[in-house]
C-alpha positions as CSV (number, residue, x, y, z in Angstrom):
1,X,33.7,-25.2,13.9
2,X,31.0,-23.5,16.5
3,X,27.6,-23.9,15.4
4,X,26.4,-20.4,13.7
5,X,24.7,-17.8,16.0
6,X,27.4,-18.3,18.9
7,X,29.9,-16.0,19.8
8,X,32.8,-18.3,18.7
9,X,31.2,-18.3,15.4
10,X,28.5,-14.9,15.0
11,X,25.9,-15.5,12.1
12,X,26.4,-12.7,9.7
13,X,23.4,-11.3,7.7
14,X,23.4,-8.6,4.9
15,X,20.0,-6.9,4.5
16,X,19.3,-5.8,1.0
17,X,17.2,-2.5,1.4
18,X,16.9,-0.4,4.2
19,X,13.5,0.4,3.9
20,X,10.5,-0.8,7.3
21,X,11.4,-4.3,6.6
22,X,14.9,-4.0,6.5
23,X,15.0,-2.2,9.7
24,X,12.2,-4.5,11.2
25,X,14.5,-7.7,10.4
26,X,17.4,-6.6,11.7
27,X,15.8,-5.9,15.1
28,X,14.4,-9.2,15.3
29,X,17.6,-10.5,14.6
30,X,19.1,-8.3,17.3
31,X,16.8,-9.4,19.7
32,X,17.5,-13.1,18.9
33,X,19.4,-15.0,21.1
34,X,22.4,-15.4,19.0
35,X,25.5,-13.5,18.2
36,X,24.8,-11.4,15.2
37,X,26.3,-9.2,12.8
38,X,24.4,-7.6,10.3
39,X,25.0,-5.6,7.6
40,X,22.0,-3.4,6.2
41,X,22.9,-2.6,2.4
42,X,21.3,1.0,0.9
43,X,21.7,1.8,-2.8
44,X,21.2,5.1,-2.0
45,X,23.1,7.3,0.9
46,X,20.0,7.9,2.7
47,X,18.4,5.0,4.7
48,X,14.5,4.6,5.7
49,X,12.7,4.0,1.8
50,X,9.4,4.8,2.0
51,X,9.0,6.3,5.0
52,X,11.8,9.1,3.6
53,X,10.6,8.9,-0.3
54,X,7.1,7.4,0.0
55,X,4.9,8.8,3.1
56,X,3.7,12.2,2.1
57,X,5.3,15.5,3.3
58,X,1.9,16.5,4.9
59,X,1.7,13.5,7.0
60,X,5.0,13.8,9.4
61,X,3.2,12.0,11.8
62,X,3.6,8.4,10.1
63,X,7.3,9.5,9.5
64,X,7.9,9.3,12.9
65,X,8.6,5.2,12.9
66,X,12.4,6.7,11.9
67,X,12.9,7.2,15.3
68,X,12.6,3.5,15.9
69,X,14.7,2.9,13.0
70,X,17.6,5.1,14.5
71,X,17.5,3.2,18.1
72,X,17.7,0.1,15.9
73,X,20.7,1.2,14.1
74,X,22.5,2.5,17.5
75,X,22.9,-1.3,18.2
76,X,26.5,-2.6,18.3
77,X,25.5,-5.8,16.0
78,X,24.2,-3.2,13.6
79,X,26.2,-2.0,10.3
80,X,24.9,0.5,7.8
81,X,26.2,0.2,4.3
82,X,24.7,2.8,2.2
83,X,25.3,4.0,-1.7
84,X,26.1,0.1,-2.9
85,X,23.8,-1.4,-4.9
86,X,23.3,-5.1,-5.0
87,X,23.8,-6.7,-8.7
88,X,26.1,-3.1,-9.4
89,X,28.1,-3.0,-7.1
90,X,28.1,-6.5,-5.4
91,X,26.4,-9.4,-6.5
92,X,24.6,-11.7,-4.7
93,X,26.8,-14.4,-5.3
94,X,29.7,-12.2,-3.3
95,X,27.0,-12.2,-0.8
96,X,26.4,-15.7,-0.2
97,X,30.2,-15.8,-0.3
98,X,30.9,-13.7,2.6
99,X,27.3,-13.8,4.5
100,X,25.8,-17.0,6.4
101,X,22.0,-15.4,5.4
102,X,20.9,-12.7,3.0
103,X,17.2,-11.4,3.5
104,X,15.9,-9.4,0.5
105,X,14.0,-6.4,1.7
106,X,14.1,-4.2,-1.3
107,X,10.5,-3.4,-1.9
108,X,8.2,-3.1,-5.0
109,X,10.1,-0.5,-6.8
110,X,8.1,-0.5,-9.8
111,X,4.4,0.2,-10.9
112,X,2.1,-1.6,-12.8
113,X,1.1,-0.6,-16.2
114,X,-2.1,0.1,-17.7
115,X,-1.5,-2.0,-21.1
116,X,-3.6,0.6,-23.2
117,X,-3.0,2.7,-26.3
118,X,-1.1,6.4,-26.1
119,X,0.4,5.0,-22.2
120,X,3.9,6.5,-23.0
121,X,2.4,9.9,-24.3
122,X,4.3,13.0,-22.6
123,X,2.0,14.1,-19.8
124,X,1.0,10.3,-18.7
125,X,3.0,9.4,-15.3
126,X,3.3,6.7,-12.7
127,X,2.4,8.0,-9.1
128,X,5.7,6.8,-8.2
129,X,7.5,9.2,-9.8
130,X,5.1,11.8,-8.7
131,X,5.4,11.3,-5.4
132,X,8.9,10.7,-5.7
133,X,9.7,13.6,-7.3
134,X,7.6,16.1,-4.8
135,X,9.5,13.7,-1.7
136,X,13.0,14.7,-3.4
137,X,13.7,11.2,-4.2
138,X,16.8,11.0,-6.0
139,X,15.5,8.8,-8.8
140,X,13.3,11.2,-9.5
141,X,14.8,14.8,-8.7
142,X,14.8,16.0,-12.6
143,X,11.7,14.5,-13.7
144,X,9.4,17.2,-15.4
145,X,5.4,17.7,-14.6
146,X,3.5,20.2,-16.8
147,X,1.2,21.4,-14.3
148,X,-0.3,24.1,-17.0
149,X,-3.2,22.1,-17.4
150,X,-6.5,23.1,-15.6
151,X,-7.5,18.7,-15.1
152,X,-5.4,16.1,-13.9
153,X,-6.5,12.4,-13.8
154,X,-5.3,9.9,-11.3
155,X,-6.0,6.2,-12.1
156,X,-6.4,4.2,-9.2
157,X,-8.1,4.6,-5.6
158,X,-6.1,3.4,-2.5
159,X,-3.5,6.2,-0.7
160,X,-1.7,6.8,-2.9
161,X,-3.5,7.9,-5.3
162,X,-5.3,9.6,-2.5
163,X,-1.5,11.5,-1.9
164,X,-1.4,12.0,-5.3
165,X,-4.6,14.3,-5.6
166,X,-4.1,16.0,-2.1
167,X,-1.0,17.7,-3.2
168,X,-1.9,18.5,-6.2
169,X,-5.1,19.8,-4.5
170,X,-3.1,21.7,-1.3
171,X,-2.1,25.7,-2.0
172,X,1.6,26.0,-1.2
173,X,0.7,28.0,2.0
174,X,-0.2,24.3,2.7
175,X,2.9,22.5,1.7
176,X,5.5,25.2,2.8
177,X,6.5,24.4,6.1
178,X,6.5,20.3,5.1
179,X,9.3,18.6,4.3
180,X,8.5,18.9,0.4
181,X,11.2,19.0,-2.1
182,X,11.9,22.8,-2.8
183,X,12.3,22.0,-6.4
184,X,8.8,20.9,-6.5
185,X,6.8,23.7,-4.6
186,X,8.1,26.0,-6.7
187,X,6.5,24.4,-9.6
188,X,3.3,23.2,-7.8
189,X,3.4,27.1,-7.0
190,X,2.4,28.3,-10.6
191,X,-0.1,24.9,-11.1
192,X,-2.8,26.0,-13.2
193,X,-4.7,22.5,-12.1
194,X,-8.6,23.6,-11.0
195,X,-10.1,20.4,-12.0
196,X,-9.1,16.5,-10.6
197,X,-10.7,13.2,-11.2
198,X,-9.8,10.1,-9.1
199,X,-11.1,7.5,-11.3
200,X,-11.6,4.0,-9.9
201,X,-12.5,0.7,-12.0
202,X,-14.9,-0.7,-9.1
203,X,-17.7,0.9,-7.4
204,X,-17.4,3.6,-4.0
205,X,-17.9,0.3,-1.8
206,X,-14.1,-1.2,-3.2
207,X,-12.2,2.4,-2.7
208,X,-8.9,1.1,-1.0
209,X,-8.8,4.5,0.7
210,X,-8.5,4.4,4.7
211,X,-11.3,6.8,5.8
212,X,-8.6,8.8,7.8
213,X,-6.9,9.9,4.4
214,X,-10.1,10.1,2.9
215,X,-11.7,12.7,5.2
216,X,-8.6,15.4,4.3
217,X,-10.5,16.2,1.4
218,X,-13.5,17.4,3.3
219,X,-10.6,20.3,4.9
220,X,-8.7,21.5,2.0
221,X,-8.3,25.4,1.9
222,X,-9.4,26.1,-1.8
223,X,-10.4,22.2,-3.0
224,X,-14.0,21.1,-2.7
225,X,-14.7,17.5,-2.9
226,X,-17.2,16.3,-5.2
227,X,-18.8,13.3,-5.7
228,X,-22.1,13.3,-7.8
229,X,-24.9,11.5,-5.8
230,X,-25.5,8.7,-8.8
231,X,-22.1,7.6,-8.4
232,X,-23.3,6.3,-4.8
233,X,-25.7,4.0,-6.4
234,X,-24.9,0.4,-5.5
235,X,-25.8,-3.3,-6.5
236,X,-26.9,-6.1,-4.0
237,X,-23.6,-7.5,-3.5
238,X,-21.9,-4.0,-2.8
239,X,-24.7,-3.7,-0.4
240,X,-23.8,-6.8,1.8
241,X,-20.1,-5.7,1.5
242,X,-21.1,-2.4,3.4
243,X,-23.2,-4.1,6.1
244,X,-20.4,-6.8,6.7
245,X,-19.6,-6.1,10.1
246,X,-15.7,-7.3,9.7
247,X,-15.8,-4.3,6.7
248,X,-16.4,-1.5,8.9
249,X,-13.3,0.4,6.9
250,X,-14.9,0.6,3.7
251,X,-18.2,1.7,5.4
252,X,-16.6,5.0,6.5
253,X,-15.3,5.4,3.1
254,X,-18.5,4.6,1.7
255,X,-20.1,7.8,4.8
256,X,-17.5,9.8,3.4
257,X,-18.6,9.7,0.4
258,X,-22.0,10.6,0.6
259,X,-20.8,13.3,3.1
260,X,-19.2,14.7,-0.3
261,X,-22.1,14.1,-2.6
262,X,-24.1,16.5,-0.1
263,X,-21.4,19.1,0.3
264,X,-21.4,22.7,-0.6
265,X,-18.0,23.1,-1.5
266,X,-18.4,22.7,-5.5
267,X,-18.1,26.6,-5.1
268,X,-14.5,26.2,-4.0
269,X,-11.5,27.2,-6.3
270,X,-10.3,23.6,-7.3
271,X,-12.2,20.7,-7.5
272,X,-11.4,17.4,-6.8
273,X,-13.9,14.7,-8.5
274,X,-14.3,10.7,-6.9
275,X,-15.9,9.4,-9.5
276,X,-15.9,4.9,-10.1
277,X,-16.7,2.2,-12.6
278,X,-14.6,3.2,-15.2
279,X,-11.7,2.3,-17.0
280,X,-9.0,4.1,-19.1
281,X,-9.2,2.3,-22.9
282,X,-7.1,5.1,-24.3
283,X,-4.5,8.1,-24.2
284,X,-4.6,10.3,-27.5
285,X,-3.0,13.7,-28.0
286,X,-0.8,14.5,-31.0
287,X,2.7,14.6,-29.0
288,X,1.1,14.7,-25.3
289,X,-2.0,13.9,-23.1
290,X,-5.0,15.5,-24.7
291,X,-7.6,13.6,-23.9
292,X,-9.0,10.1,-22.4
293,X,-11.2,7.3,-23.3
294,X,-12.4,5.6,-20.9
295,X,-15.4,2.7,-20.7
296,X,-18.2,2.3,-18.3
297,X,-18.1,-0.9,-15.9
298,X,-20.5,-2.9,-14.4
299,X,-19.6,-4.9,-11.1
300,X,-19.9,-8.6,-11.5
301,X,-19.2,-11.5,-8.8
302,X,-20.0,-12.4,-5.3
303,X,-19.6,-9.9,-2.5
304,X,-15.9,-9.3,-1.3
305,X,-15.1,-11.2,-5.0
306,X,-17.0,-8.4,-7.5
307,X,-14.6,-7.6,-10.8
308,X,-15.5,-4.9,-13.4
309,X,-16.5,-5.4,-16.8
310,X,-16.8,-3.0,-19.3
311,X,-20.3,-2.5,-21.1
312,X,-19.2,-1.2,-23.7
313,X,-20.3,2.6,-23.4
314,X,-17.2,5.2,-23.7
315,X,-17.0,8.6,-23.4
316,X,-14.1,11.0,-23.6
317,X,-12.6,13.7,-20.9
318,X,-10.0,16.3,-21.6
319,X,-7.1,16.7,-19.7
320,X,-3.1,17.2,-19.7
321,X,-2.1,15.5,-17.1
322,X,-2.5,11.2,-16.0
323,X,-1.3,9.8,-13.4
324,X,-1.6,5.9,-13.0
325,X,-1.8,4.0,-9.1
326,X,-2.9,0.9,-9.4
327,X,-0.7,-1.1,-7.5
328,X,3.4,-1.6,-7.3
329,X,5.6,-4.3,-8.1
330,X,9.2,-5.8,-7.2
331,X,11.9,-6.1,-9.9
332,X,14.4,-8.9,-10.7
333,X,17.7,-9.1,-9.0
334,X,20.8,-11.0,-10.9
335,X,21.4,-14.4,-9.0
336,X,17.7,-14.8,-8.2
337,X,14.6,-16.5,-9.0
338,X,11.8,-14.3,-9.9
339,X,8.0,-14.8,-10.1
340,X,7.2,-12.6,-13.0
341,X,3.7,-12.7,-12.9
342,X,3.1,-11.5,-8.8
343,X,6.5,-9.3,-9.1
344,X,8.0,-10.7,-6.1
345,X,10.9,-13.7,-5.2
346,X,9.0,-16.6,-4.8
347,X,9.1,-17.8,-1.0
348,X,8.2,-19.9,1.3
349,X,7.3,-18.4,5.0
350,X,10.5,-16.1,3.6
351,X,12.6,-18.4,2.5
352,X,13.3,-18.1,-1.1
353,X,12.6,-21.0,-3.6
354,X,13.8,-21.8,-6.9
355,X,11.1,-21.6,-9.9
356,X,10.2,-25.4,-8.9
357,X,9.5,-24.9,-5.1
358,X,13.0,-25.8,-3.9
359,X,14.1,-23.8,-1.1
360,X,17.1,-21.7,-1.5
361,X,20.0,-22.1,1.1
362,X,21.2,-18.6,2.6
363,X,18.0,-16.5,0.8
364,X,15.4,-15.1,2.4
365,X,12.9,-12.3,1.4
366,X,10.6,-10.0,3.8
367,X,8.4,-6.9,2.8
368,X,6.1,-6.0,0.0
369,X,9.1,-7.9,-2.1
370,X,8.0,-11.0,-0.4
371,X,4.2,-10.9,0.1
372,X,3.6,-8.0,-3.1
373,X,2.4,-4.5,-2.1
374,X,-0.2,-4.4,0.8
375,X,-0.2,-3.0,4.5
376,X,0.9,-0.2,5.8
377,X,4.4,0.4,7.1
378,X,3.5,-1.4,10.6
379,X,2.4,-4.6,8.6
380,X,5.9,-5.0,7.6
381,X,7.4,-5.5,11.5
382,X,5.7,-8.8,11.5
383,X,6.1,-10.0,8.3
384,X,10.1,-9.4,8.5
385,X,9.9,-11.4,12.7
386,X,7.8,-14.1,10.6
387,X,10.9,-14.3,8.0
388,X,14.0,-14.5,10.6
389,X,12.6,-16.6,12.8
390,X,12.1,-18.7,9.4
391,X,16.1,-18.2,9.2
392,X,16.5,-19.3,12.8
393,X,14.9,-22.3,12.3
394,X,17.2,-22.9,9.3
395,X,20.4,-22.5,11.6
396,X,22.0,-25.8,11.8
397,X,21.7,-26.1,7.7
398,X,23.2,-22.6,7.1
399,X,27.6,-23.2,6.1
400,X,29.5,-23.2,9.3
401,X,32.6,-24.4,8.1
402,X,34.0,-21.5,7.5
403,X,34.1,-18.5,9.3
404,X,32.5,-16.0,6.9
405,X,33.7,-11.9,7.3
406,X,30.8,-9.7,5.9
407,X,31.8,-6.5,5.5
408,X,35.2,-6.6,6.0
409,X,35.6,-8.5,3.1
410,X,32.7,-6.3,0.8
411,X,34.7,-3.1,1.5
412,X,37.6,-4.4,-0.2
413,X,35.2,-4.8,-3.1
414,X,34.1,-1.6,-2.8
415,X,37.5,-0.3,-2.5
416,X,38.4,-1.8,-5.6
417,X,35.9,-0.8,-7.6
418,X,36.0,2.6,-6.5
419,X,32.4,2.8,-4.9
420,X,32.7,4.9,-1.4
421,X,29.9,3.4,0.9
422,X,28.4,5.7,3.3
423,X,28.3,4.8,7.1
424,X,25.3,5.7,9.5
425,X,27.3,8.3,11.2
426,X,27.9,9.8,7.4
427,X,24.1,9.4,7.2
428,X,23.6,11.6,10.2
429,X,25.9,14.5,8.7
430,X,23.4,14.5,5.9
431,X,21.0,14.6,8.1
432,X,22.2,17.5,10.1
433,X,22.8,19.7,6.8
434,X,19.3,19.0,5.7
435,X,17.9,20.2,8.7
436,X,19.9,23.2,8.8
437,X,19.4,24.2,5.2
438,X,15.4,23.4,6.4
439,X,15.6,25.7,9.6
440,X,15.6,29.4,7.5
441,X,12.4,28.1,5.6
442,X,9.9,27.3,8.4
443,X,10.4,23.5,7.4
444,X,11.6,20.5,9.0
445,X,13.9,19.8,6.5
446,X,15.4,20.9,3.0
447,X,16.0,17.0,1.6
448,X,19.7,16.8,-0.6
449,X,18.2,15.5,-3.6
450,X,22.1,15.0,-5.6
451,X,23.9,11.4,-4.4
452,X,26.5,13.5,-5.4
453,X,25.8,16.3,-3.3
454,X,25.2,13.9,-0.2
455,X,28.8,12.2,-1.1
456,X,30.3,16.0,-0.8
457,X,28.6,16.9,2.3
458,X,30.4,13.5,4.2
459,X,33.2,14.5,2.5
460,X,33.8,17.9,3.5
461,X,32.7,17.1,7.1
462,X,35.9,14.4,7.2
């Protein structure tokens, strides 16, 4: 048999998740030297994750990488294979069966927890299904926000907690003609929010907001940011963070800030409060939200390496509405390792290991589901090159006694079990209907929140 890769013998890949790194993998594998055919798996019948679900509808700028994403998918080694999911509707055994090399690309899908007392109270949230739900994710499409409250709390200060209290600070003048669900402007359209906290545990000098989302705040219509001037107080070590010349991010931020603290916007219809070194102790209410608890912090450590610890001072705020960000994490597939603790597959350089270090033939990982949740959607086009070339290094160890037949043999599976995948071509018919339904609003597009709907529309278009 031809060694793998050649054209005697193509290496066939299946891409679990069709997210950046999905996308970013397979065109470093389509601009390897060898004969490839890949096959790009999608639970859902829309491809692009975050970029579609994640990146806020006011920011269509950063959404513009999809364009990449559909010149990758115009190559002839490229195969989309969307509404399966992996561990549903084919396991990863049946991958290794019929692939030479699976890479894992399926993102941190789930968020972190708080760990404290009234978390599951109605009216306490995760900002991923917030920003799901206002993104028309289809997860999330029937999810319910009581926005009747006049304060919201968002735990948590990078960007997307920063998304988070934009939109909820943005009139719908602002949001119209943006690619936001319709189901949710019409309920952010009778919001009865005037007041929002953005609480973070560590000091002004550790927001993990970039300055560019940051400085948004400072040009909302009707919300005035606010950030009382002894919040900008700082210890030594904060101080030598700030004059760090490699941390000239955070010293924006930090500008920013006190740009707020001095502002006269207080004035302004809506508020929306940066306040730091607290943390949430508590939820109570009787059968909802109703008040916080939270505890003062101190910062504690060397610069770059400062932790908060409470000091034991509480004090209470009133408010209907929590929303926790403080960071995402991967979940467990059936058929693979999982490092519980960092939520991701244990790897190395992308190539999966067992739970003792052993690497994994055939599995690979790339993404936030590899490295955990950091970077932004650039980040992931090296990390996914850095994790193939780790496959093409791995070449003459992958099976090549057989000649393996990737998705020819998965649609049979499919067809047996009744589970109609949807093509890239189908993709672009539900494409075409969402931009057409979008064209009599003013918007770019009206997203097809219904799988079901999405399987109709392909459908009816033959």
């Amino acid at each position: 048999m031809a060694q793998v890769g050649t054209e005697h013998n193509p290496l066939y890949v299946a891409i679990v998740g069709s997210g950046p790194s999905g996308f970013y993998a397979a065109e470093a594998l389509i601009r390897s030297e060898r004969t490839v055919k890949i096959d790009l798996f999608e639970r859902l019948p829309v491809p692009f994750g975050l970029v579609r679900s994640g990146v806020a509808p006011d920011h269509p700028k950063l959404k513009q990488a999809i364009q990449v994403y559909e010149k990758i998918a115009e190559a002839p080694q490229f195969n989309f294979i969307g509404n399966v999911s992996i561990g549903r509707d084919i396991s990863v055994e049946e991958l290794a069966r019929h692939y030479h090399a699976v890479i894992f690309t399926c993102g941190a899908e789930s968020d972190r927890k708080l760990g404290i007392p009234g978390e599951n109270l109605a009216g306490s949230h995760t900002a991923t299904e917030f920003v799901g739900w206002y993104n028309g994710h289809p997860d999330y499409r029937d999810r319910h926000f009581d926005l009747s409250h006049e304060t919201a709390v968002i735990i948590g200060q990078g960007n997307v907690a920063a998304d988070v209290g934009r939109i909820l600070s943005k009139t719908v003048d602002e949001l119209r003609h943006t690619d936001i669900a319709g189901h949710a402007l019409e309920v952010l359209a009778e919001s009865k929010i005037r007041r929002i906290y953005i609480v973070g545990r560590r000091g002004p000098a550790q927001a993990k907001f970039t300055s560019k989302e940051l400085k948004e705040f400072g040009e909302l219509s009707v919300c005035g940011a606010v950030v009382e001037p002894a919040e900008l107080q700082l210890n030594d070590a904060s101080r030598i963070e700030l004059e760090d010349k490699t941390n000239a991010g955070s010293r924006k931020v930090f500008e920013l800030l006190s740009e707020f603290a001095t502002s006269t916007s207080r004035d302004k219809q809506r508020q929306c409060h940066f306040t730091f070194l607290k943390s949430p102790v508590e939820l109570q209410g009787r059968s909802r939200v109703e008040k916080i608890i939270f505890e003062k912090n101190r910062l504690q450590g060397e610069p770059f390496n400062q932790s908060a610890v409470g000091i034991g001072e509480t004090f209470e705020l009133e408010a209907g509405l929590l929303f926790r960000s403080i960071g995402y994490r991967g979940k467990s597939l059936t058929g693979l390792p999982f490092d519980d603790k960092r939520g991701v597959f244990p790897n190395r350089d992308g190539h999966i290991t067992d739970t003792q270090g052993q690497l994994l033939p055939q599995f690979y990982t790339a993404g936030w589901i590899k490295r955990g949740p950091t970077g932004i959607i650039g980040t992931n086009r090296a990390d996914s090159v850095a994790t193939v070339e780790c496959l093409l290094q791995d070449l003459a160890r992958l099976d090549s006694s057989e000649t393996k037949q990737g998705a020819a043999a998965v649609y049979v599976i499919l067809n047996s079990k009744k589970v109609r995948p949807i093509s890239f071509s189908d993709w672009k018919k539900i494409d075409n209907e969402e931009i057409s339904r979008g064209q009599p609003l003013g918007k770019p597009r009206e997203k097809i929140t219904s799988i079901q709907e999405c399987l109709r529309i392909v459908e009816k278009s033959g």
